[in-house]
C-alpha atoms as an extended CHARMM CRD file, in Angstrom:
* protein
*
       111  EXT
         1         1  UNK       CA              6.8950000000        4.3590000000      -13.1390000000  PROA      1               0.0000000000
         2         2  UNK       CA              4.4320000000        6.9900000000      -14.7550000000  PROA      2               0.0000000000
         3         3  UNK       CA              1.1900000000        5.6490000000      -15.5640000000  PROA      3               0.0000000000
         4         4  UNK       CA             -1.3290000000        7.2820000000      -17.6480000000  PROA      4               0.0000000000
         5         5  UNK       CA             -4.4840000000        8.8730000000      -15.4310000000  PROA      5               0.0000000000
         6         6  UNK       CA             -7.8610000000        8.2500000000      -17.0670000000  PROA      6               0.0000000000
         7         7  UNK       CA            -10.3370000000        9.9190000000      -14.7670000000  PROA      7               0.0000000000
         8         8  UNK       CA            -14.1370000000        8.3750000000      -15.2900000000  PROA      8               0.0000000000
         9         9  UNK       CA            -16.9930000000       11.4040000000      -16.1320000000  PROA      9               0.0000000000
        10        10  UNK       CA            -18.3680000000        9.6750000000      -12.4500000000  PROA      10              0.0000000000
        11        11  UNK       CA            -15.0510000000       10.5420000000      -10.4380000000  PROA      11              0.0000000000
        12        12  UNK       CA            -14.7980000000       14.0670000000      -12.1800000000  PROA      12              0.0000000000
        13        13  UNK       CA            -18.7850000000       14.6890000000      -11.1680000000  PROA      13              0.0000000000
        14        14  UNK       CA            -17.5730000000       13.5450000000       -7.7840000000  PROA      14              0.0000000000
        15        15  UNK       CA            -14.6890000000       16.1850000000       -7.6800000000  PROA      15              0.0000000000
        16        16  UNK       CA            -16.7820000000       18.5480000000       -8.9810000000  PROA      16              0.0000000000
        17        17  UNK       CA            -19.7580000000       18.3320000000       -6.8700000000  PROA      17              0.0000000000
        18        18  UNK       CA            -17.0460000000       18.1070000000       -3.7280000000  PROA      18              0.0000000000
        19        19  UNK       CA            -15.4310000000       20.8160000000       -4.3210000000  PROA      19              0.0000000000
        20        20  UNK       CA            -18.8790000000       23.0230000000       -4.4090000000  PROA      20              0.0000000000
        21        21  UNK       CA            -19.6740000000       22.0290000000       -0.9810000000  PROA      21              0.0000000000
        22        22  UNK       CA            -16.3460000000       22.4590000000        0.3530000000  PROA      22              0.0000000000
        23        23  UNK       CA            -15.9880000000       25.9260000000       -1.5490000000  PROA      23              0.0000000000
        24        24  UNK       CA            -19.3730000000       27.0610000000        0.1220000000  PROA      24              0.0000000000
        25        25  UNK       CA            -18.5650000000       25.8110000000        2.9570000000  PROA      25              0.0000000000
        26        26  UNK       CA            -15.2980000000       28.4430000000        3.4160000000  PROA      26              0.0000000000
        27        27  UNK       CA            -13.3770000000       30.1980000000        0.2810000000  PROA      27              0.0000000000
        28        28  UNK       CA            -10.9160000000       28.6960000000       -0.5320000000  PROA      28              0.0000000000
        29        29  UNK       CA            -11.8090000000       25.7110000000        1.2760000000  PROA      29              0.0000000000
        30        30  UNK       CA            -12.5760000000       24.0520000000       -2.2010000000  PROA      30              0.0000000000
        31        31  UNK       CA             -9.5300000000       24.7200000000       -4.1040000000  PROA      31              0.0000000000
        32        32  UNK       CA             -7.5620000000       23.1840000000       -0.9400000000  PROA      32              0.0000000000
        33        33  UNK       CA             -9.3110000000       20.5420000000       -1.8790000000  PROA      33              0.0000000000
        34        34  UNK       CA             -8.5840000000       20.0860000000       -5.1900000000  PROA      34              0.0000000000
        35        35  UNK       CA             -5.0280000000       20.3650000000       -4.6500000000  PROA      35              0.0000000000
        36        36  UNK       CA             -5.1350000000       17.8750000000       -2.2140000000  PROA      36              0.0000000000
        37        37  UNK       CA             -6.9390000000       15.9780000000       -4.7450000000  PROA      37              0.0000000000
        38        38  UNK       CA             -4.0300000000       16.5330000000       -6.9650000000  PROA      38              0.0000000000
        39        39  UNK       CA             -1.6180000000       15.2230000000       -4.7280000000  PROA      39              0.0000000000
        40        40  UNK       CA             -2.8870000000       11.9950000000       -4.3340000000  PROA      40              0.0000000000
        41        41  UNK       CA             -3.6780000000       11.7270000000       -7.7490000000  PROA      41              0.0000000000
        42        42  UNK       CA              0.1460000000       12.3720000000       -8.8930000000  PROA      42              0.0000000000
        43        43  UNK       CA              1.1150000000        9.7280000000       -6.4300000000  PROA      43              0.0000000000
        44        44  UNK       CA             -1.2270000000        7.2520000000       -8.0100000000  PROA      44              0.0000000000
        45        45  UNK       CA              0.4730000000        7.8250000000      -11.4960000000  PROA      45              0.0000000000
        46        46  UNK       CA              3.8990000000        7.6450000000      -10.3970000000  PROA      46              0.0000000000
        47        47  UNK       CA              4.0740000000        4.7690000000       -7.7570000000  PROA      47              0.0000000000
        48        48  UNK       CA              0.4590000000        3.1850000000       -7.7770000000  PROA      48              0.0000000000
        49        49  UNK       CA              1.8090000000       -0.2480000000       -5.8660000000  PROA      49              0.0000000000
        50        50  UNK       CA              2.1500000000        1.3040000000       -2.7970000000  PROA      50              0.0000000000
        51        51  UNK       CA             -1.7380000000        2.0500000000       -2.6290000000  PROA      51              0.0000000000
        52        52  UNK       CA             -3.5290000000       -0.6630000000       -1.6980000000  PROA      52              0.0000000000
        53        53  UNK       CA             -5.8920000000       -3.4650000000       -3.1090000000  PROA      53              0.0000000000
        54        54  UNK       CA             -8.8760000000       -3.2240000000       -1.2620000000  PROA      54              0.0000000000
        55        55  UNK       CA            -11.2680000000       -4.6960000000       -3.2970000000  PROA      55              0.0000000000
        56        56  UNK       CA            -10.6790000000       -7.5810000000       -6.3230000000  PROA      56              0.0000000000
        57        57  UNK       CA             -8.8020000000       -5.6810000000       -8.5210000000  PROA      57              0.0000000000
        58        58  UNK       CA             -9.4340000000       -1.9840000000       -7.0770000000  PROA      58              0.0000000000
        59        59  UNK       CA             -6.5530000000       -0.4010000000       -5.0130000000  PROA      59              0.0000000000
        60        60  UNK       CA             -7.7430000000        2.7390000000       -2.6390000000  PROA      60              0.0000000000
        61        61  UNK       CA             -5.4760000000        6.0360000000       -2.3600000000  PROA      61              0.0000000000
        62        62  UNK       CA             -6.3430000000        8.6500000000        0.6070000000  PROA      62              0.0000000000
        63        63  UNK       CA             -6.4220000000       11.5890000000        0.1980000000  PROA      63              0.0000000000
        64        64  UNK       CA             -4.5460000000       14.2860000000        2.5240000000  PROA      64              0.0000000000
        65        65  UNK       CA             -6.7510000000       16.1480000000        5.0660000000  PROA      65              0.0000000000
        66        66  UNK       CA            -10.0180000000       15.4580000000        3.2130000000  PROA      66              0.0000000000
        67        67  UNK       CA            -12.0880000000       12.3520000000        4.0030000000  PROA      67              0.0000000000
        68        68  UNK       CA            -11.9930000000       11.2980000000        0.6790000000  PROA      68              0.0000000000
        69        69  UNK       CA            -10.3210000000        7.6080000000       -0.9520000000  PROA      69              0.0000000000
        70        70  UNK       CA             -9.8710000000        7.4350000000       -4.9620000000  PROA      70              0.0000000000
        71        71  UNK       CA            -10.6500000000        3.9610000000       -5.7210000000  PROA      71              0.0000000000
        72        72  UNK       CA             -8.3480000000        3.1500000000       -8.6750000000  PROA      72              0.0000000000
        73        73  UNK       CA             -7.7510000000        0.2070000000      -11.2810000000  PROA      73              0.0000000000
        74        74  UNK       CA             -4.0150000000       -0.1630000000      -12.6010000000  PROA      74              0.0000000000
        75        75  UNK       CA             -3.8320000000       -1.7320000000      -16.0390000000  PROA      75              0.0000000000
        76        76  UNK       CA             -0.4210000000       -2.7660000000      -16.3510000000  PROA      76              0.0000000000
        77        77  UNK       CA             -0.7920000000       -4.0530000000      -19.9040000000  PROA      77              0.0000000000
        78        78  UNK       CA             -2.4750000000       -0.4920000000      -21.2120000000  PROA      78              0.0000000000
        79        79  UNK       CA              0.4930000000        1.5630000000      -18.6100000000  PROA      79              0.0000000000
        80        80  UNK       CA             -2.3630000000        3.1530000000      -17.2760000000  PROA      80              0.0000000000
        81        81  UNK       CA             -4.5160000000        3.2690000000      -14.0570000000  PROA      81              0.0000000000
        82        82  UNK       CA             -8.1200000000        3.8820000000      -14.1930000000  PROA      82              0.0000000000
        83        83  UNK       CA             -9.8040000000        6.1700000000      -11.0950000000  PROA      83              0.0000000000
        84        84  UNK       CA            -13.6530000000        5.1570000000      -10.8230000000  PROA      84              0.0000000000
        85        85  UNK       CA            -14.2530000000        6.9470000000       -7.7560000000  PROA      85              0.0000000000
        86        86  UNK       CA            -13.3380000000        9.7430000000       -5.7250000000  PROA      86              0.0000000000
        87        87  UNK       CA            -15.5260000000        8.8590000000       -3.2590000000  PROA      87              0.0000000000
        88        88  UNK       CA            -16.2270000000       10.5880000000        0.8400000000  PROA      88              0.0000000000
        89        89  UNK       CA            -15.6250000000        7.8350000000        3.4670000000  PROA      89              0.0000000000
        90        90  UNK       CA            -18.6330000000        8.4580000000        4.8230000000  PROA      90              0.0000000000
        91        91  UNK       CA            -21.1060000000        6.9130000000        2.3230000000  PROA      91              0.0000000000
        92        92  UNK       CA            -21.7260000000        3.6180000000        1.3590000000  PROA      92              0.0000000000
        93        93  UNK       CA            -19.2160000000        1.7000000000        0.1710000000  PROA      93              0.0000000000
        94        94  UNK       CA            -21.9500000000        0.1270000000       -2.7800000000  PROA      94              0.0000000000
        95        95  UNK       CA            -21.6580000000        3.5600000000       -4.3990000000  PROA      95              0.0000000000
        96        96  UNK       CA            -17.8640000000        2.6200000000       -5.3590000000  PROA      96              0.0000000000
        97        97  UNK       CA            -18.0550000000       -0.6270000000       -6.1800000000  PROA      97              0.0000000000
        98        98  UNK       CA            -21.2230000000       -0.0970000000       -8.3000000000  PROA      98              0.0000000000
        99        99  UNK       CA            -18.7820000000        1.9440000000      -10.2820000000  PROA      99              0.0000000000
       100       100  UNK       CA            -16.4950000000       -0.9610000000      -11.4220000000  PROA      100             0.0000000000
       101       101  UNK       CA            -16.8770000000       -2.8770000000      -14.6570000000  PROA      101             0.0000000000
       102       102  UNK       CA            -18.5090000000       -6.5680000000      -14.4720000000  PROA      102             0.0000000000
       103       103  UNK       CA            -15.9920000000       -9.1800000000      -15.1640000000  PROA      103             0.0000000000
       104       104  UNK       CA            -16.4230000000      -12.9990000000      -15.1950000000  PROA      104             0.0000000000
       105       105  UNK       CA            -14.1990000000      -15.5780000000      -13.3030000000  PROA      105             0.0000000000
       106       106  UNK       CA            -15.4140000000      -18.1560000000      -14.8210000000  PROA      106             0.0000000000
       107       107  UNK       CA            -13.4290000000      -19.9570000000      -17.4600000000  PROA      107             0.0000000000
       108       108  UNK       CA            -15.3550000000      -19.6430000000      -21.2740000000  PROA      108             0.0000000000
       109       109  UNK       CA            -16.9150000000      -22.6390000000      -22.6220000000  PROA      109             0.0000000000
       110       110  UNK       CA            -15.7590000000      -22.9520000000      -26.0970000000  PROA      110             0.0000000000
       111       111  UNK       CA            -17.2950000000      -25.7040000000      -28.2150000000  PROA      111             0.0000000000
């Protein structure tokens, strides 16, 4: 299955802005990353069930030697999976979740 990969402006600021850090940290270091990124994010378009959901609707990919999880919505309908997040363990989990669209479990009331 290949889905198609619609990164959010929010998870391409969070690549972005990692992969500063990690590039001052050691060059080099950030393109690793990226890569890495890359990876995970290939696996999540070709087999995105074996991720799992950690959260309502949202399923959680790791990412290789980084402390990083892309926190992911698959849209079976559209064929595509939506990444919200690319998000370092380390933070608080709100961050993420802020991230994900509002949706209502309550039936509608029709008249």
């Amino acid at each position: 299955m290949t889905e198609t990969l619609i990164l959010l402006p929010e998870a391409k600021a969070d690549v972005a802005n990692a992969y500063r850090w990690y590039e001052n940290q050691s060059q080099g270091l950030g393109m690793e990353f990226l890569r890495c990124v890359e990876t995970t994010l290939l696996s999540i378009q070709r087999t995105p069930f074996i991720h799992p959901c950690v959260y309502e609707f949202c399923r959680r990919a790791l990412v290789r030697r980084f402390p990083f999880a892309i926190f992911f919505e698959l849209e079976q309908d559209q064929n595509r999976c939506v990444v919200y997040s690319i998000f370092h363990c380390s933070q608080n989990p709100q961050k993420w979740q802020n991230r994900l669209p509002m949706r209502s479990n309550e039936p509608s009331q029709e008249s």
